[in-house]
BADREN-778969 format. One record per residue (C-alpha): x, y, z. Coordinates in steps of 0.25 Angstrom, whole numbers, plus 5000, padded with zeros to 4 digits. Last residue first. Example, Ala and Ser with C-alpha at 12.3 -4.5 7.8 and 13.67 -1.06 7.14 Angstrom:
2
505549965029 504949825031 
//
This chain:
386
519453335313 518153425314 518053545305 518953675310 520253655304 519853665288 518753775293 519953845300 520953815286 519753865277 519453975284 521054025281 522354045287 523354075278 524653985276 525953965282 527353945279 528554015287 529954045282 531054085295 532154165295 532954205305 534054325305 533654415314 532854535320 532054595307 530954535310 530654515295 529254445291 528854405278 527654345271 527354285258 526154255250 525454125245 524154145237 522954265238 522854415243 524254405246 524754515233 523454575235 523654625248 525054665244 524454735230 523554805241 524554845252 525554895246 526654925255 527155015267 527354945278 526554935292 527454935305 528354925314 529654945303 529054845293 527754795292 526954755277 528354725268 528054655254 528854545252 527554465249 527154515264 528154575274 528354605288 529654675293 529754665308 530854765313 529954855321 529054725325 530154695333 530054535336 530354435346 530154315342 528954205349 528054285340 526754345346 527254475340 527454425326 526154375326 525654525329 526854565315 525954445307 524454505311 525054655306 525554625294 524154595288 524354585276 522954525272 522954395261 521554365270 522154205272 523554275276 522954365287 522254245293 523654175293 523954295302 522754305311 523054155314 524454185316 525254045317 526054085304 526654215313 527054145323 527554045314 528454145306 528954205321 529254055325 529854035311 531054165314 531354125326 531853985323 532654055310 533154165320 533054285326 532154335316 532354415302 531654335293 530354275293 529554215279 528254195280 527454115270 525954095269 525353995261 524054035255 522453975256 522553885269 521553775271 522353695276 523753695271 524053625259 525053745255 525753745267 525953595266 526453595253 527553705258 527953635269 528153525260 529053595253 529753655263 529953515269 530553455254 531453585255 532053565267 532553425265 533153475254 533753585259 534253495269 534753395261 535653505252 536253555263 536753425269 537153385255 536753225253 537153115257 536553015245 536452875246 535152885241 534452805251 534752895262 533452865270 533152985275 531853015282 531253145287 530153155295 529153265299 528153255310 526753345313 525853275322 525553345333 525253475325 525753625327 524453725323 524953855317 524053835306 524753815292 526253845298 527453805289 528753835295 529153705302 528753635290 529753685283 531053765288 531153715302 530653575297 531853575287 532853625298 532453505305 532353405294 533953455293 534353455306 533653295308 534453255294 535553285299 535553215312 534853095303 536153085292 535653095278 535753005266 534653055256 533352975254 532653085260 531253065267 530353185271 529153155278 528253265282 527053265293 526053395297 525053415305 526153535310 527453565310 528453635321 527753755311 526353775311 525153655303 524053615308 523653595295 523953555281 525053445282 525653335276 527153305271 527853215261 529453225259 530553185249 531953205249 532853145239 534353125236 535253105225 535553265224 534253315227 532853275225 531653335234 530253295235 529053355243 527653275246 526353335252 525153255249 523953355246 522853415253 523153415266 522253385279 522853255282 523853205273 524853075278 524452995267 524553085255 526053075256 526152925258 525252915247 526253005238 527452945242 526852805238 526352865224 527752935221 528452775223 529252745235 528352635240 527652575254 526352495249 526552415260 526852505272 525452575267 524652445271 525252405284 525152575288 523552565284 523452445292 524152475304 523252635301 521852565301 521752505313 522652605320 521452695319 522352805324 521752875337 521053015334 521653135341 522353235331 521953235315 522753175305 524153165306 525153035310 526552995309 527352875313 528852845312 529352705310 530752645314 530352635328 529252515323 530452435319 530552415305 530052315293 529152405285 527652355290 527852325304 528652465306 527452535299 526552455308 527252485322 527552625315 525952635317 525852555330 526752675335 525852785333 524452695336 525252675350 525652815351 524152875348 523452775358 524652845369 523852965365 523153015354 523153165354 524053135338 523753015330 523553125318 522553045312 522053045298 523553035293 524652935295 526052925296 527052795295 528552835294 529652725291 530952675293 531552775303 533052785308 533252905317 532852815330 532552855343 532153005341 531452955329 530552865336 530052945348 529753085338 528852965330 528152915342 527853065347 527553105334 526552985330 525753005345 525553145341 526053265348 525453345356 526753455361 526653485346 528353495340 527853425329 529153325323 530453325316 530853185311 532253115306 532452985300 533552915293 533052795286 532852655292 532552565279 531552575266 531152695271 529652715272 528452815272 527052775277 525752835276 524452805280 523252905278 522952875263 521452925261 520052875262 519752885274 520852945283 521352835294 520952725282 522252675279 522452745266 523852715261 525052785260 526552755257 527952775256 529352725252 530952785257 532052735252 532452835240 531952965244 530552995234 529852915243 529353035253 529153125241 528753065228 
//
């Protein structure tokens, strides 16, 4: 299980016909007003379901339900897009006994067509009644809101009385403020909302807002977090927010690893920066490098396309004190080339996973980045019609 795994919380997803052929509605439930918190795409174009969303929690903290679909991102739709957005929490509202405010919308799919609202009213009236909190319910809710990924991605965490589970999609369009990608994350811990606002954040910062699969920021991307306190358990401050992060950091992981097209995650590790925030935006600089990734598909060390993405950095750098490293095995230091092996490193990355680090050598930041290489099959993937 993963989003009903927290007691109070119920699922479901059914096929309403956006996607033919496969479950594109889903719903997720609390059995009364939970504790609700969100953190949403920083995109300047915004979908219709963000901007209503955004609205809703900043009124209200306490949410019912979520209803998201797939197929159609509802996004570059206009004041259309808004009404379809809140006709859809209209029917979900309908549906569970709440007030339309009480419900968040999410959408993904492709950007520009109009919902066929003709079959998502129905689709939502149907799924609200085979809500559940069994494995198979949370799993259909999961596959639901896919689009390009493979797999449902679900993440489940038990710990001292209390649960936290979570579902995520996302493949592509994928860089750090988020991407094409949703996450719901339900708890059934008892937790107060300004508390659990800093810890989503900081769980973001260290997750999803460190994975980059193709530098492109989405419209759509939205994650929620919902606590229904059904245990009856507070539990240890420190220990929540672990656990929160842990349940993000494994679907970050899932996601990376479902990436399109990609044939290897990529992780880079910087240290020594100004601080944390300056240490992701060098890691993203370097994650958004086209030539770079490139490098990655080829298994080439090539130092030299990371140190000119550290250049465009919005960090100031030295290259004298950067320190760039591959599998622990250090490539530039001092200015310039390092001594090392280069065949048994060559033939360390020629295939799978490997590591990457990056020492400016002017701080204390930290920062952990996820990417992946960039391959044909990710631009043939991208290029056919949508």
């Amino acid at each position: 299980m993963s989003v009903t795994a927290a007691k109070g919380f119920r699922a479901a997803g059914v096929a309403a016909g956006i996607k033919p052929g496969a479950l594109d509605i889903a719903v997720l439930v609390a059995d009364q007003p939970v504790t609700t918190t969100a953190v949403f795409t920083q995109n300047q174009a915004a979908a219709a379901p963000v901007i209503l969303s955004r609205e809703s929690v900043l009124r209200s903290a306490s949410k019912r339900g979520i209803v998201i679909n797939s197929g159609c991102a509802n996004a570059g739709t206009g004041t259309r897009g808004l009404a379809n957005g809140r006709t859809m929490t209209e029917t979900l509202a309908n549906e569970i006994g709440c007030e339309p405010g009480d419900v968040l919308v999410c959408s993904t799919g492709a950007i520009g067509p109009q919902l066929p609202m003709e079959l998502v009213v129905p689709g939502i009236e149907s799924a609200a009644s085979q809500l559940g909190a069994s494995v198979e319910s949370a799993a259909r809710a999961a596959t639901a809101i896919l689009t390009t990924d493979s797999e449902p991605k679900q993440a489940v965490l038990e710990s001292g009385g209390w649960v936290v589970g979570g579902m995520s999609k996302g493949a592509g369009m994928v860089r750090p403020n988020m991407a094409t990608m949703l996450a719901f994350i339900t708890t059934d811990a008892i937790v107060e909302q300004g508390f659990l606002q800093d810890v989503v954040r900081a769980a973001v910062d260290a997750s999803f807002n460190s994975l980059n699969i193709d530098g492109c920021e989405s419209t759509n991307d939205t994650v929620v977090v919902m606590a229904s306190g059904a245990s009856g358990v507070a539990p240890d401050p420190i220990r929540f927010a672990r656990a929160v992060e842990e349940v993000c950091r494994d679907l970050t992981s899932r996601m990376a690893r479902d990436a399109e097209g990609a044939s290897r995650v990529v992780t880079i590790d910087v240290t020594g920066a100004p601080d944390d925030a300056q240490a992701r935006a060098v890691g993203r600089t370097v994650a958004d490098s086209a030539l770079v990734r490139s490098s990655f598909y080829g298994g080439d060390v090539n130092w030299g396309r990371i140190l000119g993405a550290l250049g465009t950095s919005s960090v100031t750098i030295d290259p004298e004190s950067v320190v760039i490293g591959y599998q622990g095995v250090v490539v530039f230091n001092g200015g310039m080339r390092a001594s090392y092996e280069e065949t048994a490193l060559l033939e360390s990355i020629e295939t799978g996973d490997f590591a990457i680090t990056i020492d400016l050598n002017i701080g204390s930041g930290a920062a952990h980045i996820i990417t992946t290489d960039l391959t044909p099959e990710y631009v043939v993937f991208n290029g056919e019609r949508s």
